[in-house]
N, C-alpha and C positions, 0 to 999 in steps of 0.2 A: 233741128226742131227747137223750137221757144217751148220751153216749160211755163206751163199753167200758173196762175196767180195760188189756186187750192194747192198748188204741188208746192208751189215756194214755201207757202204757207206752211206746211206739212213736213216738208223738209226743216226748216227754220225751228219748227216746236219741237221737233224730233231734238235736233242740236241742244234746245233749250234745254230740256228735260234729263239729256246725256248729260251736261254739265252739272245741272244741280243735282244729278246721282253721282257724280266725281266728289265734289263740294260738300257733300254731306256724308259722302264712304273719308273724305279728309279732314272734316274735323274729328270724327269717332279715333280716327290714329292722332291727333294732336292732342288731346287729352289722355288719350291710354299712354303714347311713350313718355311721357311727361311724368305717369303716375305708376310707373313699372316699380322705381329706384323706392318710393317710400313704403313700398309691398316689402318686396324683397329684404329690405334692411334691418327685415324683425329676426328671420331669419342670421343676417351676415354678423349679427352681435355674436352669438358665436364659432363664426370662422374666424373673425379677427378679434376677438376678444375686449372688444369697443364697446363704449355704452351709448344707448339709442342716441343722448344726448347729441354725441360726438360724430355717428355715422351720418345722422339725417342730417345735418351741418352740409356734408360735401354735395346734398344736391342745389346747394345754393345757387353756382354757376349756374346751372340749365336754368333755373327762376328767375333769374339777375339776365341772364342772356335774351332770352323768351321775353322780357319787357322791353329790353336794351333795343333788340335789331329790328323788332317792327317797328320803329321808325325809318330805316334804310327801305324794310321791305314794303312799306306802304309807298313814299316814295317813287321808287323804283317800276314798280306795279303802272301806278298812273303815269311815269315819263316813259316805260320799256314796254315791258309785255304781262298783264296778270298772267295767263295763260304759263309762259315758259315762267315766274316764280311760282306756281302753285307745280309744275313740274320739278323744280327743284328742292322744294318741299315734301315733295316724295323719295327722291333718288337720295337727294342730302341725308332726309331721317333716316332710311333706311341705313345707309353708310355708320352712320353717328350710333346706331342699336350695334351692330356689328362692334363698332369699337369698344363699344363698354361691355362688350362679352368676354372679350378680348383681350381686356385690362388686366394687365400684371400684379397691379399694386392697388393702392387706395389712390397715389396721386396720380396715374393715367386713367382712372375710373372719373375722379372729377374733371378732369379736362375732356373726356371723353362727354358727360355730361353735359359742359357746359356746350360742346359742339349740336348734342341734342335741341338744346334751348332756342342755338341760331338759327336752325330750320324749322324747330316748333311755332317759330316768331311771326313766320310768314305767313301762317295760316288767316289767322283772323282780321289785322287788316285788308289782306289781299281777297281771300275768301270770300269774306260779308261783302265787299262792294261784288265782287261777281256775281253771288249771290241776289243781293237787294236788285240790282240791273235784269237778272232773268225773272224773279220774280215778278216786277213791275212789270213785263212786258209778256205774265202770264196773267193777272189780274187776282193772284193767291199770296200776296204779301203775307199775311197773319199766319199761314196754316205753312207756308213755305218755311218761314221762317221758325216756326215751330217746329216742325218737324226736324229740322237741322240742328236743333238745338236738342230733342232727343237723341239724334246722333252724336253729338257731343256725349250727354250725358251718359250711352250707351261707352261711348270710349271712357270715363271716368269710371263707368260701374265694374267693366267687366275689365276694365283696369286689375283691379284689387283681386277679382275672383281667378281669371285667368293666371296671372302671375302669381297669385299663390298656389295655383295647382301646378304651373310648370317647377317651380322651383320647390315644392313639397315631391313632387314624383321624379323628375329629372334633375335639376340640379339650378340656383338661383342664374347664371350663363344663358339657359335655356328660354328663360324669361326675356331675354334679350333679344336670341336669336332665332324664334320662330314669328315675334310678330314681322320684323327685319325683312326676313323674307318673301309675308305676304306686302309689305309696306312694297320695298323694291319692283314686284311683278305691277302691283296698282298703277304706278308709277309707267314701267313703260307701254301700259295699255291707254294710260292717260296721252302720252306721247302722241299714241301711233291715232287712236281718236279723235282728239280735239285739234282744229285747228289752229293755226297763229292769229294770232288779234293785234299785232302790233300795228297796225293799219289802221285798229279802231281808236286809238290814243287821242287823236286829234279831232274827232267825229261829235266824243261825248258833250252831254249836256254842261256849260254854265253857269244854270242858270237856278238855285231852290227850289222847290214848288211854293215855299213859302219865302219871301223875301225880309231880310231882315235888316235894322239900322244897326251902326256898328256898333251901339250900347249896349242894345237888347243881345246880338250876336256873344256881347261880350262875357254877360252875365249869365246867358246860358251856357256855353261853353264850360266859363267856371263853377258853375252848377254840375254841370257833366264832369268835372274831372275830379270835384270832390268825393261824388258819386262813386266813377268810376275806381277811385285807390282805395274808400272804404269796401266796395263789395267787393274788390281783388284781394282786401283781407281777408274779410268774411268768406270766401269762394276760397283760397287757398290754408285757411289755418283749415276748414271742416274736411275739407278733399286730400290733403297731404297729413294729418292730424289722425282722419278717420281708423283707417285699419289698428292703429295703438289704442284710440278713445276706446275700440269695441274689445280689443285685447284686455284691458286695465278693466274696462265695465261694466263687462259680462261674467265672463270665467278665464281666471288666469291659467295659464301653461295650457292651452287648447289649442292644436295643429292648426298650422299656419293656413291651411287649408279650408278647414272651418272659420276663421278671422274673416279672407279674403269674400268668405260666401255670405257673411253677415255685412260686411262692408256694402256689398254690391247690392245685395236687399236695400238696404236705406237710401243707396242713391239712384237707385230705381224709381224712387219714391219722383224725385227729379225728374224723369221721362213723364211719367204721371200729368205731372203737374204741368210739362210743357205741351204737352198735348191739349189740355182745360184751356191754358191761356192762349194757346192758337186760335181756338175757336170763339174765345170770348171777349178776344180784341176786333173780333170783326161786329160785334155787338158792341160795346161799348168802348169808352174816350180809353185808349190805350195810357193817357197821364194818370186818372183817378186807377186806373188798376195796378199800377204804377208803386205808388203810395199804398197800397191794400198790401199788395204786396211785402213791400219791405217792413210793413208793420209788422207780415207776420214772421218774418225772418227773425227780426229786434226776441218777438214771444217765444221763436222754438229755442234761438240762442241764450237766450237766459232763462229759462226751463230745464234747457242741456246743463247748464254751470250747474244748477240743483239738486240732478238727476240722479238716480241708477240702476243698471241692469235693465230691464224690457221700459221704463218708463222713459230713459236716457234713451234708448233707439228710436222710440215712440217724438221726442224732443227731436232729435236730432235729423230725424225724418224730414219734420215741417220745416227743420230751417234750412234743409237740403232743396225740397220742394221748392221751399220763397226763393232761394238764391239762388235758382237756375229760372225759376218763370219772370224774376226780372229781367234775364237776360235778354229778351223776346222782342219786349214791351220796350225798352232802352233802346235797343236796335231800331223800333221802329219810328220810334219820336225823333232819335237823333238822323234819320234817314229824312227825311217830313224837312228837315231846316239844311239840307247837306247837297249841293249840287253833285253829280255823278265825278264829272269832268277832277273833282279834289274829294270825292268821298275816301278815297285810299287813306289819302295822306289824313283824312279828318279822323278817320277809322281808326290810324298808324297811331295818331297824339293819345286817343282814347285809353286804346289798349296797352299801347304803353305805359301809359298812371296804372293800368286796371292790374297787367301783367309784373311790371318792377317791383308792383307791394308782393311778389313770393318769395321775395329777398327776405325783404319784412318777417314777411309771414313765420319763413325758417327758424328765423332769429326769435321769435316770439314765441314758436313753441318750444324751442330747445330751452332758452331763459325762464319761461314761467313753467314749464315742465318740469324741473329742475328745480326749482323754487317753492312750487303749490299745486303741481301735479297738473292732472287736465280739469278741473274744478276752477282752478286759476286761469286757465290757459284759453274755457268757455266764457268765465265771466269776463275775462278781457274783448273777446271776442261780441259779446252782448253788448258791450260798449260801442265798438264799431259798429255795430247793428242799428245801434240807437242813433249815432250820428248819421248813414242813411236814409233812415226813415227821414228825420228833420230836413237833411238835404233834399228828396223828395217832395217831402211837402213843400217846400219852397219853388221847387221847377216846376210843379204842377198849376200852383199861385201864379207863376209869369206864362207856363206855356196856356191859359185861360185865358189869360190880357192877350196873348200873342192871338192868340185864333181869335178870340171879340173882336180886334182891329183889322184883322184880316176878313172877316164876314162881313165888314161895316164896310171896304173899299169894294168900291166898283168896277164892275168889269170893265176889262180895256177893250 
């Protein structure tokens, strides 16, 4: 029997649709194991008798790693298989939570970590081009990609809440080893699901939708990667930063348990807001919302330096909000100038500027934490704020030029 054109059809969406429910249950875990260790570590001050300074120091590796190896794993993706790396993104993370449960000491805990990083790495260049490819060939780019992007933020929020209740009720270990396990099972249902695609490696598109000289290519790009290392500050001092900032600026000595549930409120706020900008980039020029955005990021981060108690969470909220509904909108301008066939690897250069700033990041809170508390550690932060916005405006400035000259050329 020849199966029907409506059956291919039908079959085909079905696939699609499985995929971007894999895709979007894997970023919600690539940002939760990521943000287990700086839960946890309010707590571990005293089991090892360490100050915050010193503890949050050793997730540096997993930050430093997580920028480091998406470039192998974009790579990789477009010459092998996305399909078997986003499987190994499952089985690895899972493996890597296990081991820092695991962990003897402080110095197997950090290498333990930093193994988290190398499989955390994989996600987002590998992911977004599977992603951006299913979506296009559903005609939901904006709300797809939205929504994926609540998923994420869901794994940042209940990051903080969940791991404060395992390790307030059972023990900081625990925190480890129950996501681990549902991580591992996802993982071989992904397997046994999705098929192999390395077939499709040579298939892909070429070719931009929008085609560019290699000046213009050049300048945006470096546009994009200004971008992308300031809002990997901004995104990792507020998200690894957070559960302390609400510790120090609420009510001090309040069970780790209540921290985590005030954490995950405000980056709820996040989901919120990526949901607005799904639906409001299909209405308007995705560059001008762009630049809205990040203005309002620059406002809530330097509000936050000012702030305290409900008027700080109130701050902190909106620059939670801006700095995840950029994410959306970036995605999809940088997709618009990015052939399929090298989206990985384009994907890979991005997030690695975006992801290598958590090295950064670490470093800058432990120093100005230490120095001038998180007063100091937001106003630095508002600074970075402020140089995305201006970077912003500038890529919105060129991608205007870029789309007038492309409106003015004629069809072939």
């Amino acid at each position: 029997m020849i199966a029907s054109p409506t059956s291919t059809t039908n079959t085909d969406d079905t696939a699609r649709r499985r995929s971007i429910a894999f895709l979007n249950i894997a970023h919600g875990f690539d940002h939760f194991i990521l943000l287990i260790y700086p839960t946890v570590v309010i707590g571990l001050e005293a089991v090892y008798g360490r100050p915050y300074s010193e503890l949050i120091a050793l997730s540096t590796t997993a930050f430093v790693a997580f920028g480091l190896f998406s470039l192998p794993a974009g790579w990789l993706a477009d010459r092998w298989s996305r399909r078997n790396m986003m499987a190994t993104f499952y089985i690895g993370g899972g493996l890597s939570m296990i081991a820092v449960a695991l962990a003897p000491n402080l110095l197997v805990l950090s290498v333990a970590m930093f193994a988290i990083g190398v499989f955390a790495a994989i996600y987002h260049p590998v992911g977004m081009a599977m992603l951006i490819e299913a979506a296009a060939k559903g005609g939901t780019m904006g709300r797809t990609l939205a929504f994926n992007g609540v998923c994420g933020n869901l794994g940042v929020s209940l990051a903080a809440g969940v791991s404060g209740a395992l390790a307030w009720w059972i023990s900081w270990r625990a925190a480890f080893y129950v996501p681990a396990f549902f991580m591992l099972i996802t993982g071989i249902v992904y397997l046994r699901l999705t098929p192999d695609d390395r077939h499709h490696a040579s298939k892909r598109q070429s070719k931009a939708a929008v085609p560019l000289t290699a000046k213009v290519m050049a300048m945006l790009f470096a546009l994009f990667l200004v971008i992308a290392l300031s809002a990997g500050l901004v995104f990792n001092v507020l998200t690894i930063a957070l559960p302390k900032i609400v510790d120090e600026g609420m009510v001090n000595n309040v069970p780790l348990v209540l921290v985590g549930s005030v954490a995950t409120a405000v980056l709820l706020c996040g989901a919120l807001a990526q949901l607005a900008i799904g639906r409001l980039v299909e209405r308007f020029a995705p560059h001008y919302l762009f630049a809205v955005v990040t203005c309002l990021g620059f406002v809530g981060n330097l509000w936050a330096s000012q702030a305290e108690g409900f008027p700080l969470m109130a701050a902190l909220a909106i620059a939670i909000a801006a700095i995840y509904a950029q994410v959306t909108v970036n995605d999809i301008i940088l997709a618009r100038y990015t052939a399929d066939a090298w989206r990985g690897r384009v994907y890979a250069v991005r997030y690695f500027t975006l992801f290598i700033s958590s090295g950064i990041a670490i470093g800058m809170i432990a120093l100005l934490h230490k120095t001038g508390g998180f007063g100091l550690v937001l106003g630095a932060n508002a600074a970075v704020a402020l140089l995305m916005f201006l970077a912003t405006l500038a890529l919105t400035a060129l991608v205007v030029s870029i789309e007038n000259r492309h409106a003015l050329q004629p069809a072939e």
